[in-house]
N, C-alpha and C positions, 0 to 999 in steps of 0.2 A: 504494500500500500504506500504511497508518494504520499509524503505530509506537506513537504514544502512548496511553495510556490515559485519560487525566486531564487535564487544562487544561494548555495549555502557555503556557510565556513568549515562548518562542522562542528566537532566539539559538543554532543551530545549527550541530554541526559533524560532519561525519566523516571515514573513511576506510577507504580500501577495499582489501583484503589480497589479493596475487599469488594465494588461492586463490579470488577474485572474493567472497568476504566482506566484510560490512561493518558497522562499527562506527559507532552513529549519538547524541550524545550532544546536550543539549538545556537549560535551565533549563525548572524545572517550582516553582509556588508549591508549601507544604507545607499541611498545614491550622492551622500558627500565623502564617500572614503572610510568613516566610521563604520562601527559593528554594533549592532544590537541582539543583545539577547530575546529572543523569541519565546512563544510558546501557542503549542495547540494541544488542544484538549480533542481526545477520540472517545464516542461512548461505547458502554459494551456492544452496540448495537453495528459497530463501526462505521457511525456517522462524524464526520469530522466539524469540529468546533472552526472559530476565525481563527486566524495567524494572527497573534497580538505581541504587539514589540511589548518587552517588561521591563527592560533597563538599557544604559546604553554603555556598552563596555570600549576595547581596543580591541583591534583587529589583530594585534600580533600575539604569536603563539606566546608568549610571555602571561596573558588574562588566563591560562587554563582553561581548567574545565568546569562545567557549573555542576553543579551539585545538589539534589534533589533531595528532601528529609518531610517524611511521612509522618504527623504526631496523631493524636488520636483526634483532632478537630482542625489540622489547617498543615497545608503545604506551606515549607519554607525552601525559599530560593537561595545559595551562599554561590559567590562569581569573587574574583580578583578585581579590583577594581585597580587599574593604572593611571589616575589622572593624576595621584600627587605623587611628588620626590620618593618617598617608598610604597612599592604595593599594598595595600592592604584590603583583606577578605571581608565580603561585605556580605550581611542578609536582607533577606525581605518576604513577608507573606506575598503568597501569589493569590489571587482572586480568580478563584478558579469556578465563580460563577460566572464570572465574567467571561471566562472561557469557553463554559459550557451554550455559550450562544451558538445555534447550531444552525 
C-alpha cells in the first residue's frame, strides 16, 4: 500500500493501535528545501487518513529518526531537532484525531 504522496526522505516510523490501526509518520522535503515530519493515519479498514505535516525538522541525515511511543491515552512524537548550536531531542502529542480524517 503507497502512503505517500510526494517524494519522501524517509526515515520512518510507526505504530500500531490495539484496534489494529496504524499511525505511519515519515520526513518528506517541503518545496523550500526544508523537511517536514509527516504523518498519516491508516484505519483497520485500510482506508487512508490526510498526509499532515506535524513539525518541521532538517533534511540532513544528522535529524534521525522519529520515534513513535504508544501510552495508554495519547501518541507521542520525539524527532532531533537541528535549529540550534546543539541538537536536541524534542517531543510532542500527535493528534491523531486529527488524522483520522478520512
Amino acid at each position: 500500500m503507497k502512503i505517500n504522496v510526494a517524494p519522501a526522505l524517509g526515515r520512518v516510523a510507526s505504530a500500531i493501535y490495539p484496534d489494529q490501526s496504524v499511525l505511519v509518520v515519515w520526513l518528506r522535503k517541503d518545496k523550500t528545501g526544508e523537511a517536514d515530519l509527516v504523518g498519516r493515519y491508516i484505519s483497520p479498514e485500510n482506508q487512508l487518513g490526510e498526509v499532515l505535516e506535524l513539525v518541521e525538522v532538517s533534511p540532513t541525515r544528522s535529524s534521525g529518526f522519529p520515534k513513535l511511543v504508544l501510552s495508554k491515552s495519547e501518541t507521542i512524537l520525539a524527532w532531533t531537532d537541528q535549529s540550534q548550536r546543539a541538537p536536541q531531542v524534542k517531543t510532542g502529542l500527535v493528534n491523531l484525531e486529527a488524522l483520522k480524517k478520512i
